[in-house]
C-alpha positions in Angstrom: 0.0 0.0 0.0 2.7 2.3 0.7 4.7 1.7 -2.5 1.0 2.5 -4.6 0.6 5.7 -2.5 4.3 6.7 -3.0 4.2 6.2 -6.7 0.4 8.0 -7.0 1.8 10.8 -4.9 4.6 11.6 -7.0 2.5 11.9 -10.0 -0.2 14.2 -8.5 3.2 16.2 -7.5 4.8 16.5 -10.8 1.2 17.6 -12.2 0.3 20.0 -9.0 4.0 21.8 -10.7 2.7 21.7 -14.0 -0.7 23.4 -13.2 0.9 26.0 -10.3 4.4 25.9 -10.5 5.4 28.5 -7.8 3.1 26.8 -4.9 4.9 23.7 -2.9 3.1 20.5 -3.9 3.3 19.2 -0.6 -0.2 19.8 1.8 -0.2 21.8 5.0 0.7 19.5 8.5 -2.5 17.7 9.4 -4.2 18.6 12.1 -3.4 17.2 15.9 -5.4 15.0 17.6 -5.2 12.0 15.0 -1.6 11.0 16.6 -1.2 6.9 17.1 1.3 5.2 19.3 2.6 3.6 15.4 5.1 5.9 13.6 4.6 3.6 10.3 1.0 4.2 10.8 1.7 8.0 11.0 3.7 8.3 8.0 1.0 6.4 6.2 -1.7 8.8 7.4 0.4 11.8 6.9 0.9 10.5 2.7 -3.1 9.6 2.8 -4.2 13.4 3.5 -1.4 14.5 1.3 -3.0 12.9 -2.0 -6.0 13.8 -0.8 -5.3 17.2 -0.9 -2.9 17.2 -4.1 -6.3 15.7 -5.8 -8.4 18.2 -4.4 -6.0 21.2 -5.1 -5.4 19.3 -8.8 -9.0 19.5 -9.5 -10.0 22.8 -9.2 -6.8 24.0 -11.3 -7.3 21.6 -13.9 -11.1 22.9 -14.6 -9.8 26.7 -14.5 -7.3 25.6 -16.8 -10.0 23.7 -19.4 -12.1 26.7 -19.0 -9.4 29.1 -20.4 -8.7 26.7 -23.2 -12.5 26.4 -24.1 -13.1 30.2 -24.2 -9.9 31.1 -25.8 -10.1 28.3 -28.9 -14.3 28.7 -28.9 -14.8 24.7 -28.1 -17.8 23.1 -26.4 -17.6 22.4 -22.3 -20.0 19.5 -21.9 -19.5 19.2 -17.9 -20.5 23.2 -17.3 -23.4 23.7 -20.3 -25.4 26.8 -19.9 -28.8 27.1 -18.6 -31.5 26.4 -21.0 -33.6 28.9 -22.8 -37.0 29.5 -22.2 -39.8 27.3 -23.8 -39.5 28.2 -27.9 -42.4 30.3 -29.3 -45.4 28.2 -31.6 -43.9 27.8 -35.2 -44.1 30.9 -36.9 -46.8 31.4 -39.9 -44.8 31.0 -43.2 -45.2 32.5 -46.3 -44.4 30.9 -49.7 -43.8 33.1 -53.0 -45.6 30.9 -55.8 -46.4 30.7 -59.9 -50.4 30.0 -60.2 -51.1 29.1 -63.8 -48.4 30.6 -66.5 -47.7 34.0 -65.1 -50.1 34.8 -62.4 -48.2 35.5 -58.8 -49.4 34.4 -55.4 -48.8 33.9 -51.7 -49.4 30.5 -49.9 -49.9 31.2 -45.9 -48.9 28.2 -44.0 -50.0 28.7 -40.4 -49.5 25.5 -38.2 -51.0 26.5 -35.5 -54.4 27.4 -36.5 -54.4 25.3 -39.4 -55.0 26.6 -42.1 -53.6 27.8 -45.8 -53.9 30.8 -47.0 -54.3 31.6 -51.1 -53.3 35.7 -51.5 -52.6 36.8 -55.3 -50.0 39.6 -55.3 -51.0 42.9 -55.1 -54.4 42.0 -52.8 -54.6 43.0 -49.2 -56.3 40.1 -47.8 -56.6 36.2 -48.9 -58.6 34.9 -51.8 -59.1 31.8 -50.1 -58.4 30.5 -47.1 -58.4 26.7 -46.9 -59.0 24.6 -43.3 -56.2 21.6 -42.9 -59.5 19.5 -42.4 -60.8 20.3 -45.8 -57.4 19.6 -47.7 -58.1 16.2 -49.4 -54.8 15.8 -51.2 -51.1 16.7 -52.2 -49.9 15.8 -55.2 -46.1 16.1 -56.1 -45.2 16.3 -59.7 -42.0 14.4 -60.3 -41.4 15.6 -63.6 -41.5 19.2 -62.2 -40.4 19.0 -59.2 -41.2 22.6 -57.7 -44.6 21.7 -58.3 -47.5 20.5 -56.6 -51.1 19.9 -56.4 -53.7 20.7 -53.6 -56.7 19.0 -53.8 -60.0 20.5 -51.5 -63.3 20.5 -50.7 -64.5 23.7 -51.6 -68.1 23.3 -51.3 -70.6 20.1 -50.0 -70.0 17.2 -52.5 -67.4 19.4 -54.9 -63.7 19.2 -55.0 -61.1 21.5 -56.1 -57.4 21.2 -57.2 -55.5 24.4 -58.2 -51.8 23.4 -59.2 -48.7 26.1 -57.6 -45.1 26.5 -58.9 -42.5 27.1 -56.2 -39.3 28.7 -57.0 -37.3 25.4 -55.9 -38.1 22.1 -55.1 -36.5 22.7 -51.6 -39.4 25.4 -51.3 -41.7 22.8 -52.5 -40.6 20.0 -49.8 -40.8 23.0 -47.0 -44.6 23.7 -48.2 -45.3 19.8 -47.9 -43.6 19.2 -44.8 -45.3 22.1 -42.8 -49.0 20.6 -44.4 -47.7 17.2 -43.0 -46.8 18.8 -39.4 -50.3 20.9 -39.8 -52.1 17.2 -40.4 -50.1 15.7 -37.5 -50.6 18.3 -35.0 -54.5 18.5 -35.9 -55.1 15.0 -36.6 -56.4 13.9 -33.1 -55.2 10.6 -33.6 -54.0 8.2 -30.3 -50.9 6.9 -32.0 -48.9 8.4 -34.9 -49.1 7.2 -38.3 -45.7 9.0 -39.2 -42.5 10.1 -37.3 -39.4 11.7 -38.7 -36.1 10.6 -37.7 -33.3 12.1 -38.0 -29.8 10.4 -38.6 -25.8 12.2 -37.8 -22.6 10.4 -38.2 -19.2 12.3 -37.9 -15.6 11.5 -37.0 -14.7 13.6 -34.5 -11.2 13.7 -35.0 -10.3 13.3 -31.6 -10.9 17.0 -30.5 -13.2 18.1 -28.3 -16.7 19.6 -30.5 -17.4 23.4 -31.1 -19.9 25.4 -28.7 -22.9 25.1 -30.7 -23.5 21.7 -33.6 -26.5 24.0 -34.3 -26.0 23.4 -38.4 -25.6 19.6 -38.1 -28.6 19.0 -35.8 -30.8 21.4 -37.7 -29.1 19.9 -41.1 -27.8 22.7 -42.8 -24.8 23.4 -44.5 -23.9 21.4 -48.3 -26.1 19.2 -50.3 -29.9 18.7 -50.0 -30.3 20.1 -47.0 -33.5 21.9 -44.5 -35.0 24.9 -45.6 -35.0 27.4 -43.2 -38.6 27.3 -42.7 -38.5 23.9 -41.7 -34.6 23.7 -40.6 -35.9 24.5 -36.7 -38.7 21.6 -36.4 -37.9 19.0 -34.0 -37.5 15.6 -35.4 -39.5 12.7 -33.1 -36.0 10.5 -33.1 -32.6 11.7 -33.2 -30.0 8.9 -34.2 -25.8 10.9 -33.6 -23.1 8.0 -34.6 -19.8 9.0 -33.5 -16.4 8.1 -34.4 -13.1 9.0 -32.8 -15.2 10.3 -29.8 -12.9 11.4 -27.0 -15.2 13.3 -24.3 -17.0 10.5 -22.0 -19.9 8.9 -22.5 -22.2 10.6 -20.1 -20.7 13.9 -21.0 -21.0 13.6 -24.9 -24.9 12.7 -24.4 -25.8 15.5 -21.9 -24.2 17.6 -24.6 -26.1 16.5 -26.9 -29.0 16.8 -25.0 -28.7 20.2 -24.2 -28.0 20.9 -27.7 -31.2 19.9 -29.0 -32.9 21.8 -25.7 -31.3 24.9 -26.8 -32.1 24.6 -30.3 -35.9 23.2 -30.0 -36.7 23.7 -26.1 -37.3 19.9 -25.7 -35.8 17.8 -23.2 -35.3 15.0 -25.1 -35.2 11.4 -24.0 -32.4 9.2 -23.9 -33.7 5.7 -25.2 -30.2 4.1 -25.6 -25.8 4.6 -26.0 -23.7 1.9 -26.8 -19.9 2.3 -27.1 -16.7 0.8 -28.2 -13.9 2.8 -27.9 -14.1 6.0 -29.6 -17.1 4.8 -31.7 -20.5 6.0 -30.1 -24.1 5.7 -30.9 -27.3 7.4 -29.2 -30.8 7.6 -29.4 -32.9 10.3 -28.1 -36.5 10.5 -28.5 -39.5 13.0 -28.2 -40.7 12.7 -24.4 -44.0 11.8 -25.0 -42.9 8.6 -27.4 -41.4 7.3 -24.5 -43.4 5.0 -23.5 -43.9 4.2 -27.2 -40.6 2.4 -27.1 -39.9 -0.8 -26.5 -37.5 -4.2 -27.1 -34.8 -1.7 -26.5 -30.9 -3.8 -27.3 -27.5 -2.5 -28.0 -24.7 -5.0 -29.3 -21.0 -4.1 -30.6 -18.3 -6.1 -32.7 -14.8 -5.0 -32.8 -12.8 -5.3 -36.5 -9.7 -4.1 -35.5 -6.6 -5.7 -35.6 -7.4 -9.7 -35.5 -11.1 -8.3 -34.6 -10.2 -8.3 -31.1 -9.4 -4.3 -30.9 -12.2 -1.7 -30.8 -10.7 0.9 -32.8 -12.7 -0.2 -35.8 -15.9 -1.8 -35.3 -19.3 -0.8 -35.3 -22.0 -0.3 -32.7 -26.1 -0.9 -33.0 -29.5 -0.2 -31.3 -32.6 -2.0 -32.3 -36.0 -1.1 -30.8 -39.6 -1.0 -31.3 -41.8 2.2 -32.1 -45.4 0.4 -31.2 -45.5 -1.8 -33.6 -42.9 -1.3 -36.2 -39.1 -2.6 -35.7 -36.2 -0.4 -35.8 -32.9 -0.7 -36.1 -29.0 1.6 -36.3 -26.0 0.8 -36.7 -22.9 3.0 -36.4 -19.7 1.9 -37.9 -15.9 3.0 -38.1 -14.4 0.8 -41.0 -10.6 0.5 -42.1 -8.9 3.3 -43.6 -6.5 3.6 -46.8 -7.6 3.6 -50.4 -5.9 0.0 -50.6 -8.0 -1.6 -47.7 -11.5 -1.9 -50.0 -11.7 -5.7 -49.8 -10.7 -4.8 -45.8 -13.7 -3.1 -45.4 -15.8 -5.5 -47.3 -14.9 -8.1 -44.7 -15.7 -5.5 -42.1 -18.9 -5.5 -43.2 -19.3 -8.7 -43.6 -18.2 -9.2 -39.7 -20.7 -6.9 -38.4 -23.2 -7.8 -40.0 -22.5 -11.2 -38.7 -21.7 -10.5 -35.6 -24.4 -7.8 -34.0 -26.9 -9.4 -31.6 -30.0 -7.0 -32.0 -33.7 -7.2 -32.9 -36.0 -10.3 -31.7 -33.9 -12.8 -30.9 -36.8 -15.1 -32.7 -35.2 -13.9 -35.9 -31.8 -14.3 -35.0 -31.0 -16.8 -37.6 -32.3 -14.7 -40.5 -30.1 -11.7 -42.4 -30.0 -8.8 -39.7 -30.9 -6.8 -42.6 -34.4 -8.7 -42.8 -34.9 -8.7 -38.8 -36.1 -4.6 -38.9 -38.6 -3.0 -40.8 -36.5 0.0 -40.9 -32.5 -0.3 -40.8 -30.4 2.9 -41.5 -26.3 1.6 -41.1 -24.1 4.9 -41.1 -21.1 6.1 -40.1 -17.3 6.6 -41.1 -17.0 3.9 -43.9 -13.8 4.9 -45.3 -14.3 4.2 -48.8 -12.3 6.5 -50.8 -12.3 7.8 -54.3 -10.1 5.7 -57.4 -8.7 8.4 -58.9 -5.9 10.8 -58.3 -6.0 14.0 -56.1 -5.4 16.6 -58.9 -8.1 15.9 -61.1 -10.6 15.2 -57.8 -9.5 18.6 -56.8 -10.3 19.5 -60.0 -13.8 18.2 -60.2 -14.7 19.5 -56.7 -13.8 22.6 -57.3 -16.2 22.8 -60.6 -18.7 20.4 -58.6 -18.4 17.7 -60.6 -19.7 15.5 -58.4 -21.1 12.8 -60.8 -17.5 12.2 -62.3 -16.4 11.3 -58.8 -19.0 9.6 -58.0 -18.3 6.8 -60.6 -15.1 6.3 -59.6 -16.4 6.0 -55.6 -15.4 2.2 -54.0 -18.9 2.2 -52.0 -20.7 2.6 -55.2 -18.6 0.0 -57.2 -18.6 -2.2 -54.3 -22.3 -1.8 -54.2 -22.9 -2.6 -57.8 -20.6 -5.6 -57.8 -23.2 -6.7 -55.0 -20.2 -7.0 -52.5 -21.7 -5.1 -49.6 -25.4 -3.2 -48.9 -27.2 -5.7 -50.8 -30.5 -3.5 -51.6 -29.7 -0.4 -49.3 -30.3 2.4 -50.6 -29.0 5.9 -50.6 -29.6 10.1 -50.9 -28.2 11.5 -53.9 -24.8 13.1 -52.9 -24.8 16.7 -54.2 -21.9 17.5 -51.7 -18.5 17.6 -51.6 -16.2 15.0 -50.1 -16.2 15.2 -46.3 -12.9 13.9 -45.7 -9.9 14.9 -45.3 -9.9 18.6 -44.7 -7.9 20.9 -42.9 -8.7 21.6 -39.2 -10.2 25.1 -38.5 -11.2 25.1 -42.0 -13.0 24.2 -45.1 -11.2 26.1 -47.5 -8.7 23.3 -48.7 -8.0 19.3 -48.3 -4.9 18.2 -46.8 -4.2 15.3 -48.4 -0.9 14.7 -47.8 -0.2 13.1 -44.3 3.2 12.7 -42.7 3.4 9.0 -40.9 6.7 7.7 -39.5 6.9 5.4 -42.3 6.7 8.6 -45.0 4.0 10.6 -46.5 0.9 9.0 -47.3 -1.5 10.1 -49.6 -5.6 10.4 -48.2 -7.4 11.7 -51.4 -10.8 13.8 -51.1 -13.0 11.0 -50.3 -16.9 11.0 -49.3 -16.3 8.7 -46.2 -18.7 9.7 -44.2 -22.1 8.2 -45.2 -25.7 7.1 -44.4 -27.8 4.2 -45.9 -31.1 2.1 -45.6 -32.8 -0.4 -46.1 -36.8 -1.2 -45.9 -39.6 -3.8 -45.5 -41.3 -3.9 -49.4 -44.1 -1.6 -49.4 -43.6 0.5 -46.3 -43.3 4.4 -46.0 -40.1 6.0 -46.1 -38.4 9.8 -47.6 -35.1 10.8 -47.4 -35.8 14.7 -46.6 -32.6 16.0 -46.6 -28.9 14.4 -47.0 -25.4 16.5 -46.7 -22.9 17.8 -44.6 -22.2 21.2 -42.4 -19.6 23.5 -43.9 -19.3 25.6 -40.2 -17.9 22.7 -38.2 -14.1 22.7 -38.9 -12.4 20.9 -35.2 -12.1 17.5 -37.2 -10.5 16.7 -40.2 -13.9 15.1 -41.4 -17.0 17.4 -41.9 -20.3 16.1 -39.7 -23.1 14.3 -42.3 -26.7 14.5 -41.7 -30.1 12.7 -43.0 -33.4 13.4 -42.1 -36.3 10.3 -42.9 -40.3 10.4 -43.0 -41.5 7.3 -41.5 -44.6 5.5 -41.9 -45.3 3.4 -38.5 -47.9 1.1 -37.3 -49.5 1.4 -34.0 -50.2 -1.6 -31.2 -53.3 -2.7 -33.4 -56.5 -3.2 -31.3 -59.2 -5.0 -33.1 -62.1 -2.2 -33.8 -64.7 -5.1 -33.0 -65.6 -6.4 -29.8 -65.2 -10.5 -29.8 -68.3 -11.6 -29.7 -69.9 -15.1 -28.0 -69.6 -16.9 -31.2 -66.2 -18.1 -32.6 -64.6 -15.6 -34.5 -63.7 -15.2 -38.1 -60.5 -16.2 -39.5 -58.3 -14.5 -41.7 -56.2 -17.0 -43.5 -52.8 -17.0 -45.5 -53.4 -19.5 -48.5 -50.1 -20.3 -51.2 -50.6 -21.9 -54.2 -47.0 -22.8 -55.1 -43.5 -21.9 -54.0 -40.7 -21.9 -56.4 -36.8 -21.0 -55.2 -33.3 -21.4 -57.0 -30.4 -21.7 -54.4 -27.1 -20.8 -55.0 -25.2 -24.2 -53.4 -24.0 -27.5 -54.5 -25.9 -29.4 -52.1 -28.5 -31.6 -53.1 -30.4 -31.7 -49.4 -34.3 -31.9 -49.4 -35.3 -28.2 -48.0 -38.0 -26.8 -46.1 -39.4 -23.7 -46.1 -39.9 -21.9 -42.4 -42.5 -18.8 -42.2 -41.7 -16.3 -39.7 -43.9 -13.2 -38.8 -45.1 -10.7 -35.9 -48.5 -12.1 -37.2 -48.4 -15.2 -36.4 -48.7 -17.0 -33.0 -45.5 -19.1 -33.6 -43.3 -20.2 -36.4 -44.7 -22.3 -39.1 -43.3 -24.9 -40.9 -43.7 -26.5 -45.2 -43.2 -30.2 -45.8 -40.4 -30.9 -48.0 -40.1 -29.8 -51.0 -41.9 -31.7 -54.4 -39.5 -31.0 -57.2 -36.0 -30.6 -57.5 -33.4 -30.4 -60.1 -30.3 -28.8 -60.6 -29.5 -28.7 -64.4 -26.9 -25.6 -63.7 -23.8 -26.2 -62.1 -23.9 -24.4 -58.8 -27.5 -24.1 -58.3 -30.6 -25.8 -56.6 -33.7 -25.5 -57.6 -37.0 -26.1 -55.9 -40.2 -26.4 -55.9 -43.5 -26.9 -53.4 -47.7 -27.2 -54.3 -50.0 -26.0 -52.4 -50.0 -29.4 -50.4 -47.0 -29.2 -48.9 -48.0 -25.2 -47.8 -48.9 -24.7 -44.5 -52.1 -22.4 -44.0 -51.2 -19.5 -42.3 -53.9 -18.0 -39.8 -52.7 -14.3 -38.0 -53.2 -14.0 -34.8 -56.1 -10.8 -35.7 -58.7 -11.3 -39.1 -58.3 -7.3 -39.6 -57.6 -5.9 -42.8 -56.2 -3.0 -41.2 -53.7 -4.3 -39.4 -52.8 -7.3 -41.9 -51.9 -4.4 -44.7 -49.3 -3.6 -42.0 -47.5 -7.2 -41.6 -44.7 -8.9 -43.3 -43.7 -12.5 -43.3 -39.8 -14.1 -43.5 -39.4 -16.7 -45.2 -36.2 -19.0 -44.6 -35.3 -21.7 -46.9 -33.7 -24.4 -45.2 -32.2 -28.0 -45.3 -34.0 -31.0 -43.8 -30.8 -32.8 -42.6 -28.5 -29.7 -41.2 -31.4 -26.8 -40.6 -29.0 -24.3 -42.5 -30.2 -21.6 -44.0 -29.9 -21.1 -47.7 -31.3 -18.1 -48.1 -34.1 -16.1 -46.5 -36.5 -13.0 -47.9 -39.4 -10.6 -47.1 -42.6 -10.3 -48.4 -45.3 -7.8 -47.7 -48.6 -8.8 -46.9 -50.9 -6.0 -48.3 -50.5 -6.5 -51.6 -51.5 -10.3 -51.0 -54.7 -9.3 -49.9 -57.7 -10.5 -51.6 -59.8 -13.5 -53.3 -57.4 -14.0 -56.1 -53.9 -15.4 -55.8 -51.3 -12.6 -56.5 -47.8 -13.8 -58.0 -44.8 -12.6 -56.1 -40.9 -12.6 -56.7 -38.1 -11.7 -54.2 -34.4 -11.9 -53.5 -33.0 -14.5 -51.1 -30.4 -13.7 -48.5 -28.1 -15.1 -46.7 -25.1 -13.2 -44.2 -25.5 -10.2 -46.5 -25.3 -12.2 -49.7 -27.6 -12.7 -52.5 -28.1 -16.2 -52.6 -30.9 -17.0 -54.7 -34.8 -15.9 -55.8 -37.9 -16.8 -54.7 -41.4 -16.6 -56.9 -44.8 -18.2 -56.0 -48.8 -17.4 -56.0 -50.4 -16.9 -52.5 -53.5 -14.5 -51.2 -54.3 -13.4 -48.1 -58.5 -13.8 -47.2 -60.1 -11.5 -45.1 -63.2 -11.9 -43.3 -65.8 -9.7 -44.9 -66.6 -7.7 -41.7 -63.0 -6.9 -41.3 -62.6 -4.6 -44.5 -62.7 -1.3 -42.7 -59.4 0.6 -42.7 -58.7 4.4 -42.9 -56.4 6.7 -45.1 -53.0 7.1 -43.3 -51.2 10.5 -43.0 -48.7 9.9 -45.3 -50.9 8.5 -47.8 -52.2 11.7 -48.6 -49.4 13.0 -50.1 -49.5 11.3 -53.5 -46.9 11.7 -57.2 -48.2 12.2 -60.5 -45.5 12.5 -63.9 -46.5 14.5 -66.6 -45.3 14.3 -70.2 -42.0 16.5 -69.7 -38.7 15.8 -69.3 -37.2 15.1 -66.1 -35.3 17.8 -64.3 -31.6 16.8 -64.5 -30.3 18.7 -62.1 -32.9 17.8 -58.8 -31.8 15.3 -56.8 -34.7 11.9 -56.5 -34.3 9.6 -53.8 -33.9 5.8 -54.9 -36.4 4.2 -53.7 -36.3 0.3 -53.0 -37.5 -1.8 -55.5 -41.0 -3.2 -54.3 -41.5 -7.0 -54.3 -43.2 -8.0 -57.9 -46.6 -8.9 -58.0 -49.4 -9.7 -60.5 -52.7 -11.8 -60.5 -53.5 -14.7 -62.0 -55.9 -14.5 -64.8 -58.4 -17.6 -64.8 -57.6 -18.7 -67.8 -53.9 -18.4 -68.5 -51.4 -21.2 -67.9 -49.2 -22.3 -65.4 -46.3 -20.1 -66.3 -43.6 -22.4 -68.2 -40.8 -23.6 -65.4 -37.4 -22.4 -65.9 -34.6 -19.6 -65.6 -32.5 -17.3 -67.3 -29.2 -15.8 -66.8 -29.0 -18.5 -63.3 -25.8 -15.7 -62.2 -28.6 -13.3 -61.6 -31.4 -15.5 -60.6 -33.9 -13.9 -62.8 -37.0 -16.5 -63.5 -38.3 -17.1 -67.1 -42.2 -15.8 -67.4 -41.9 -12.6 -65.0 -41.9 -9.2 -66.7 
């Protein structure tokens, strides 16, 4: 003990000299009255008080110290944050300079609040029309113009209206529709949500401590698609910050955060989860009152550095529940160097292996299957194939597209070596990496290592993906990066997402004393082609949040395996299961989604698994479907077969759901070349079987690509 105090107290001493060099590091004489008969036991005591003391002393001269720092260099204290504002002030009424018809000028009013639009045609004093949110029937984007739109109203009993307006951007045009959307929400009187918006951060910190405010980043403004300023100030429900190179504390980084967004929005945001490896950091904050909304809550980490046993590299995830629809986040730091692409493919690879989220029902299925959401982000170090002087050159005319063909995520992608069917925001900004610190005026891209000078070219590192259920709701709203935030070498990236979400269904109709009608899942065939050499009898395994428990096929009919390499299979409808959910409502069934998992009799391994969603299913016809098959983030094989979902008659009601009112429409013009689209996910294929027509003929084409013969 005396040894570890000795060696303790001569490092508090040496740092009590750095701190206050002219004051004696040793502590005044301790009091009398503490004497013992034991000199040891003296000199012990006597040592004790001293650290004591020196840590005391050290404690207060260290903060003083940090304080200085942080005012002189402008960087963020999260231990001492300031005092909150007061509550913010009801969103302001907004005012929207428009084109009605070929030349004739107007104002649309957009007031929250009160609900309402407001039609004004320049040069009048008061409002032509003004329009109650309850009487707006539907919004119809143009996609062929996209700073149009269409409002669609009652205007009188029994008589509708549509009047079409031409903003002066499509950013104008998206802050028109997302202040309707709010105005729905806010006056929609409905218990649960039918729509949230989320909003996603990743940056690499750099190993510096953050500036005062991250204002731009959590309001997403800066470079690239980004929030108008109309809209730039209304608080997301779900705030999703992935960190790399992290170096303030955990609790510290997310009470600055916290107070961040209280400052910004005047909400005191909850924390719903933070997981951490290292320097890599992920957290969740929600609205307060969707706390209790949340549920299933579980973190999980994998390390991929050096022999995947350090946590410099790695990745960190969340998964939870919103009521009834499955989230899940995942925040990754991958290896660096343009060499390292097939390193970071394996990096991938391991994570996506290796993260234990979601229902642990669906543990043996592709954790990109397992959520009905999944957004992956974070510093993925892909970098660009080309050299520095003509990417300089192309970022400083903003040629982005020229860059963004020679980008390793995007040939990576399209070789179908990582992010199997993600999808992501068109990238209209520069490259966020590698800049130099306290600016964003030039790239350094030389870096001086021991070994010699390594070259880091202008790369777009820093990104944000997703991937979706088949025939749910979701919009990329905004996607770029802050030009304001300069500590790190890497500037912050930000995406904001509108979310369709289901609610804890509750039947609308009481049960009754009779038994009640079924609803019923019916398949007609199954066809699959595996990518294996096996020749194993299979099995096909149903999974879904719908069902009471797991279901199981026979095995399959048919089989034969003409091409070398692959399997294929085949089931009739006697070998299918019937399928009954667990509630007969039409409702709630447009919501569901079933996983299928194809897999061997003898060794129950998986050979691929998919997705399908129900609502298209729905119906007295069978509906023909065709999907990918997945297995540990590879495409494995293709699935195709006929099935139909029966409802009982009394179960048909449903309602229109808040997103659903906002509808596209193409005319017969030309695409705008130079307005970013979203990609959306390709929806699962489906068509109905006329009564008449045969059995379409069995049989591939191009096996590489598992495409099936007879599908358009």
């Amino acid at each position: 003990l005396c040894s570890e105090i000795d060696f303790t107290l001569a490092g508090l001493e040496t740092l009590a000299r750095v701190f206050d060099p002219p004051a004696s590091p040793r502590s005044p004489a301790r009091e009398q009255g503490l004497l013992t008969s034991d000199p040891d036991l003296e000199l012990l005591l006597n040592k004790i008080s001293t650290v004591n003391y020196l840590l005391s002393s050290l404690e207060k001269k260290v903060l003083k110290s940090l304080q200085e720092t942080v005012s002189r260099h402008n960087l963020a204290l999260p231990s001492v944050a300031a005092a909150p504002p007061p509550a913010a002030k009801p969103l302001a009424v907004q005012s929207f300079e428009v084109k009605v018809g070929k030349s004739q000028r107007a104002a649309l009013t957009v007031d929250v609040e009160s609900g309402t639009v407001a039609i004004t045609k320049r040069g009048s004093g008061s409002p032509e029309e003004t329009i109650p949110q309850d009487k707006i029937l539907q919004l119809i984007k143009y996609q062929s113009l996209q700073s149009k739109v269409r409002l669609v109203y009652d205007r009188e009993p029994q008589k509708s209206l549509s009047r079409d307006f031409i903003f002066p951007s499509a950013r104008k045009r998206e802050a028109f529709c997302q202040l309707l959307q709010l105005m729905k929400i806010q006056h929609s009187n409905l218990d649960e949500p039918d729509l949230i918006s989320v909003y996603v951060g990743t940056w690499n910190m750099g190993s510096t401590p953050p500036p005062r405010s991250l204002a731009s980043w959590l309001t997403s403004r800066g470079l690239g698609r980004t929030q108008d300023e109309t809209t730039a100030c209304i608080p997301h429900d779900i705030y999703v910050i992935g960190t790399q190179e992290n170096s303030l504390g955990d609790r510290e980084w997310v009470e600055f955060l916290r107070a961040s967004l209280k400052t910004l929005m005047a909400i005191d945001y909850r924390v719903v989860a933070l997981q951490c490896l290292w320097s890599i950091k992920i957290v969740v904050l929600v609205k307060p009152e969707h706390e209790r909304r949340i549920s299933h809550v579980h973190t999980s980490s994998v390390k991929t550095g050096i022999a995947n046993t350090l946590g410099n590299k790695g990745a960190v995830g969340v998964s939870f529940l919103f009521n009834g629809t499955s989230f899940g986040f995942v925040n990754c730091h991958l290896a660096s160097g343009s060499e390292k692409t097939h390193r970071r493919n394996q990096n991938y690879s391991d994570i996506l292996r290796s993260l234990v989220l979601g229902d642990k029902r669906l543990s043996a299925f592709d954790l990109t299957l397992r959520f009905t959401h999944l957004f992956w982000f974070g510093d993925l170090n892909y970098r660009l194939d080309m050299d520095v002087q003509d990417i300089l050159a192309h970022i400083t005319k903003k040629e982005f597209e020229a860059l963004l063909a020679v980008d390793q995520l995007n040939l990576e992608r399209e070789k179908n070596k990582v992010f199997l069917r993600f999808c992501e925001g068109p990238i209209s900004f520069p490259p966020t990496y590698r800049y130099e610190r306290g600016s964003r005026d030039s790239y350094m891209w030389q870096k001086f290592k021991p070994t010699g000078m390594r070259i880091n070219v202008p790369s777009w590192c820093d990104r944000i993906l997703w991937k979706s259920h088949p025939e749910t709701h979701v919009v990329c709203n905004s996607y770029g990066c802050t030009d304001d935030i300069v500590t790190s070498d890497h500037s912050p990236v930000f995406a904001t997402f509108e979310v369709g979400v289901t609610s804890q269904f509750v039947p609308k109709k009481a049960p009754g004393s009779g038994p009640e009608p079924l609803a019923c899942i019916e398949w007609e065939s199954i066809e699959v082609i595996v990518k294996t050499t096996s020749r194993s009898k299979c099995y096909i395994e149903f999974h879904s949040y719908c069902l009471e428990e797991a279901q199981r096929s026979g095995e399959n009919t048919s089989q034969s395996c003409d091409i070398p390499g692959f399997l294929k299979l085949g089931w009739s409808a006697k070998h299918l299961p019937v399928l009954n959910p667990i509630l007969p409502d039409l409702e709630y069934l447009g919501d569901q989604h079933l996983l299928l998992s194809i897999k061997g009799v003898e060794s129950c391994e998986s050979y691929g698994e998919c997705c399908i969603a129900m609502r298209s299913m729905i119906g007295s016809m069978a509906q023909q479907f065709e999907t990918f098959l997945f297995h540990r983030g590879e495409e494995t094989g293709s699935m195709r077969g006929w099935m139909k979902v029966r409802v009982p008659k009394d179960r048909h009601s449903t309602r229109e759901r808040l997103y659903e009112w906002i509808s596209f429409e193409e005319e017969d013009a030309e695409p705008v070349a130079d307005v970013p689209t979203c990609p959306r996910p390709p929806l699962q294929r489906l068509r109905s079987r006329p009564r008449s027509l045969p059995e379409p003929a069995a049989g591939y084409t191009n096996p590489a690509y598992f495409i099936f013969e007879g599908v358009p």
